[in-house]
Legacy VTK file of the C-alpha trace (Angstrom):
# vtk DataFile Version 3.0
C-alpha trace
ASCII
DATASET POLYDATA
POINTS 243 float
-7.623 22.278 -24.916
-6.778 21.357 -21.458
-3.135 19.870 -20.798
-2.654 16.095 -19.483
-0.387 17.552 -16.694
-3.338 19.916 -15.827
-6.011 17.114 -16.284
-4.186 14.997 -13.499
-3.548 17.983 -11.136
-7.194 18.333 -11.007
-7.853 14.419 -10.366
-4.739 14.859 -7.630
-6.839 17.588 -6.084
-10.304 15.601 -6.119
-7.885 13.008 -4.380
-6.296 14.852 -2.375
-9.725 16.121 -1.143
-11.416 12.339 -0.363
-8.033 11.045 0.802
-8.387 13.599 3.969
-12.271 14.265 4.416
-13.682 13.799 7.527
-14.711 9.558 8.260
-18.354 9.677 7.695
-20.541 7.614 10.071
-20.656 4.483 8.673
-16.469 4.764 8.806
-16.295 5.924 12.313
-18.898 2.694 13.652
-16.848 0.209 11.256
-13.314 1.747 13.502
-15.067 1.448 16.729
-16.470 -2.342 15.983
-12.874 -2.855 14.925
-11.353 -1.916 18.007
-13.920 -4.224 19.634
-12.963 -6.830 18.109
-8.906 -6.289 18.299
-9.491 -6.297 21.861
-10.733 -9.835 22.096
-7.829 -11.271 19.589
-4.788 -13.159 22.015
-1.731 -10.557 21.802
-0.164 -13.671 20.861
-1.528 -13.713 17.531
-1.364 -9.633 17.349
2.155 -10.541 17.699
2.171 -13.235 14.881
0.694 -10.301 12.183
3.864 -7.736 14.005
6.313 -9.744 13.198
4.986 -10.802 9.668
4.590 -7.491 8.716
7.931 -6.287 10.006
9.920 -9.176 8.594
8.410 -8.132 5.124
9.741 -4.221 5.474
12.516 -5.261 6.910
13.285 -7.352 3.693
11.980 -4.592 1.713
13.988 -1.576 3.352
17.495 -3.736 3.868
17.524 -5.887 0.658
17.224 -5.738 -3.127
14.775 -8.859 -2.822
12.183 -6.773 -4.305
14.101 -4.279 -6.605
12.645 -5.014 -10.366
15.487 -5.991 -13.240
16.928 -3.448 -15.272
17.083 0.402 -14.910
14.156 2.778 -14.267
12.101 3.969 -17.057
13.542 7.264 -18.486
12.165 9.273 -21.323
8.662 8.460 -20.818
5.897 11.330 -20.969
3.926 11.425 -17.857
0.940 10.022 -20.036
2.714 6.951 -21.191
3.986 6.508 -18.053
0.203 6.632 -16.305
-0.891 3.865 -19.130
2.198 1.531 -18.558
0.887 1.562 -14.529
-2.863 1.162 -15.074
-1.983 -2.073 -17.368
0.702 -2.801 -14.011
-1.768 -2.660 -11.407
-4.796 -4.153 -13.230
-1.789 -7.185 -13.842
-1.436 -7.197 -10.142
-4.946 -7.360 -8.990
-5.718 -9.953 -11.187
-2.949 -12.164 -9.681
-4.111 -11.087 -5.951
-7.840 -12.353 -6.528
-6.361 -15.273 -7.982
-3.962 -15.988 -4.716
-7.061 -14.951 -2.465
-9.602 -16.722 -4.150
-7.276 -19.706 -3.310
-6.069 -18.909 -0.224
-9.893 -18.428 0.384
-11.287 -21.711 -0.404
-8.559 -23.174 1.855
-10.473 -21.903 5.574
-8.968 -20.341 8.112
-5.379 -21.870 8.026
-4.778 -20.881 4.282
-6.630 -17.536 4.859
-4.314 -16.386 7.726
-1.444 -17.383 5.245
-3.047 -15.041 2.654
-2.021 -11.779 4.774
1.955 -12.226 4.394
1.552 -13.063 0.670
-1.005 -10.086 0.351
1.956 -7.753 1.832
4.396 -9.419 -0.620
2.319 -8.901 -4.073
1.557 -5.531 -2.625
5.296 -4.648 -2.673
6.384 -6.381 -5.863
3.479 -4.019 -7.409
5.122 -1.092 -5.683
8.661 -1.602 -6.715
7.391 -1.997 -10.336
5.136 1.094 -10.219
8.321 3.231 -8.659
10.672 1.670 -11.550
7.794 2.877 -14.096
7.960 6.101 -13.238
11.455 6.416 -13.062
12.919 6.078 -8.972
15.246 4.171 -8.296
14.704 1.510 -5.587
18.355 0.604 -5.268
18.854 3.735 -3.431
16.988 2.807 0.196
15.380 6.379 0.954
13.161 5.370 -2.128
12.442 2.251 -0.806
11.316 4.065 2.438
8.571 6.226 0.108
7.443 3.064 -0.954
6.504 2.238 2.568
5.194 5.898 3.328
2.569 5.136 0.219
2.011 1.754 1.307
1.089 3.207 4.780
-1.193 6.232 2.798
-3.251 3.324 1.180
-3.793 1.486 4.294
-4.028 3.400 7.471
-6.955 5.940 9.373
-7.344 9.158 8.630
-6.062 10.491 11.627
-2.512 9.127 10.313
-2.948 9.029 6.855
-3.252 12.846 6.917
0.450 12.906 8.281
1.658 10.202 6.258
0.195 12.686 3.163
2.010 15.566 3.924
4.911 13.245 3.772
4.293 12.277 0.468
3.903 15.256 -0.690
6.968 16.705 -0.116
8.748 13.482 -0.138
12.150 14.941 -2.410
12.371 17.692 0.896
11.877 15.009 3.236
14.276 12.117 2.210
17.220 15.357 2.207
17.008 14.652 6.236
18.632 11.253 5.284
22.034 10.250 3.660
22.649 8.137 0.728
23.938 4.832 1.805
21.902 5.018 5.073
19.162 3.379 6.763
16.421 5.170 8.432
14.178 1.950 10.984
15.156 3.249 14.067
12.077 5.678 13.617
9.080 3.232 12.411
6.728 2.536 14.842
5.897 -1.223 13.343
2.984 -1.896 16.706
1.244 1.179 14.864
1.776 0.111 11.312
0.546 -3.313 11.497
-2.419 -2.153 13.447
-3.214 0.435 11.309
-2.637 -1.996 8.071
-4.911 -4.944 9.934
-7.228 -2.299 10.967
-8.131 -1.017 7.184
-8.467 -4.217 6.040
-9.932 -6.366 9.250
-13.643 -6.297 7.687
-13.108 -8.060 3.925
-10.090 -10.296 5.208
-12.863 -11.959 8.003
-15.389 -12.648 5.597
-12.652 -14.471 3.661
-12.413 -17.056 6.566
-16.452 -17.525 6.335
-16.856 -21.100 5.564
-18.588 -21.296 2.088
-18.334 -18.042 0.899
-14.253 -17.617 1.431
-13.077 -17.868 -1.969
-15.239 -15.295 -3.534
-14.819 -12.930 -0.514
-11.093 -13.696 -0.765
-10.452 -12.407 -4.681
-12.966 -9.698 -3.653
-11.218 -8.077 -0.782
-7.433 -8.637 -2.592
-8.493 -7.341 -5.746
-9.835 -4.189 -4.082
-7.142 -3.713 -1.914
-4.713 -3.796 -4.951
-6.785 -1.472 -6.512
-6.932 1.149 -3.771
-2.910 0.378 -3.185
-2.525 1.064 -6.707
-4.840 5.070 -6.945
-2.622 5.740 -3.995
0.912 5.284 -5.394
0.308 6.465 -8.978
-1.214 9.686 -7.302
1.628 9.611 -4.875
4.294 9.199 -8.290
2.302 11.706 -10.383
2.874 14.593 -6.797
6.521 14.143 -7.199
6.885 14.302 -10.637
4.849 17.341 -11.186
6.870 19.374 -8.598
9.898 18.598 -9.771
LINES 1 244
243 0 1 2 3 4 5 6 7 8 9 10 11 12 13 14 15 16 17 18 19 20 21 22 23 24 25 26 27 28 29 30 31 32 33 34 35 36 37 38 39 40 41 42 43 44 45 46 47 48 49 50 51 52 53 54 55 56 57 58 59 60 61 62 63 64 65 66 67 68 69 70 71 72 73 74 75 76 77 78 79 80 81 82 83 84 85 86 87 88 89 90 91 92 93 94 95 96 97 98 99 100 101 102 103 104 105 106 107 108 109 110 111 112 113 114 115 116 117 118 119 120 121 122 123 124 125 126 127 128 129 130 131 132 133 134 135 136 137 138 139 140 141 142 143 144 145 146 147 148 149 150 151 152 153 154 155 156 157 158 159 160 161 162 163 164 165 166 167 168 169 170 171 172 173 174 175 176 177 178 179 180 181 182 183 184 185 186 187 188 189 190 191 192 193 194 195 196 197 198 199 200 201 202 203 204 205 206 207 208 209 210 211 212 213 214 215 216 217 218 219 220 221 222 223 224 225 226 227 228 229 230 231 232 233 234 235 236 237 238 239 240 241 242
């Protein structure tokens, strides 16, 4: 009878293998309309999503804004821990549709809103998930991973197969930093946001669609919660089954 531990290093392989396949050709036409598109939008407002994203990891890497209460879950089999975070993240996408299908019916003024509040529910989900399977996110290097998955989830694969690596051997990585310290000076936040904006540019438009903006809305957020949430219980399980 096979082992749970071995069960999920095989799904962490099949993952591992879609996360950094080739784009097919619908993904590399969907990119290059993208890029169209990104051309056309003012740099004022490609300044507006900058900042909004960086204010959020900004609050998330210097503050405890997001840090859940109570200590991280110890004594947990990685089993119990993998059913505690599929309840979590099914929690969290619920309450995303719900804010998008909201945000949604509201046009384009509420549905620009939507994309801080999307970052925000993304990150409370994160910081719960990380607490679940036993990190710490008072100590700042693990609020870092949480932005390394968060970039996994939602970047191209030309950077998400960097960002991977990363992950992977996250424990050897964060050794290059000191406790106590704070590691910004390296994030490229023009590339992050674009990268983040990029991955999600197709559902968030149709969200602003007259008519059809609320159903779009809880669509698009309850699918990106869902693919934020394979990537950092995959990215948990890696660490936890090389340590």
């Amino acid at each position: 009878m096979m082992r749970y531990e071995d069960s999920v290093r095989a799904e962490l392989a099949d993952w591992e293998r879609r996360l950094l396949k080739p784009p097919g050709f619908l993904e590399r036409t969907s990119k290059s309309v993208q890029t169209k598109i990104n051309e056309k939008i003012p740099a004022k407002v490609h300044n507006a999503i900058t900042s909004a994203v960086k204010g959020i990891f900004h609050t998330v890497l210097f503050t405890l804004d997001f840090v859940p209460n109570g200590l991280p879950q110890a004594g947990l089999t990685l089993k119990e821990r993998d059913e505690k975070a599929a309840a979590l993240v099914n929690t969290y996408k619920k309450i995303a549709a719900a804010e998008g299908a909201g945000t949604g019916a509201g046009g384009i003024v509420l549905g620009l809103v939507d994309f801080p509040a999307l970052i925000a529910i993304k990150m409370k989900c994160l910081f719960e998930l990380a607490h679940l399977y036993g990190y710490s996110t008072h100590d700042y290097r693990e609020r870092l991973f949480l932005l390394y998955v968060f970039q996994l989830a939602f970047s191209g694969r030309d950077h998400r197969a960097g960002v991977y690596r990363i992950v992977r051997d996250y424990d050897a990585f964060a050794g290059q930093y000191p406790a106590g310290e704070h590691a910004l000076q390296s994030i490229d936040w023009e590339k992050l946001q674009q990268e983040y904006r990029d991955s999600i540019d197709f559902r968030k438009m149709l969200q602003l669609v007259p008519g059809i903006g609320a159903i779009v809305g809880a669509w698009a957020n309850y699918g990106l919660l869902e693919e934020l949430g394979e990537a950092a219980v995959n990215s948990f399980r890696l660490r936890l089954l090389k340590a």
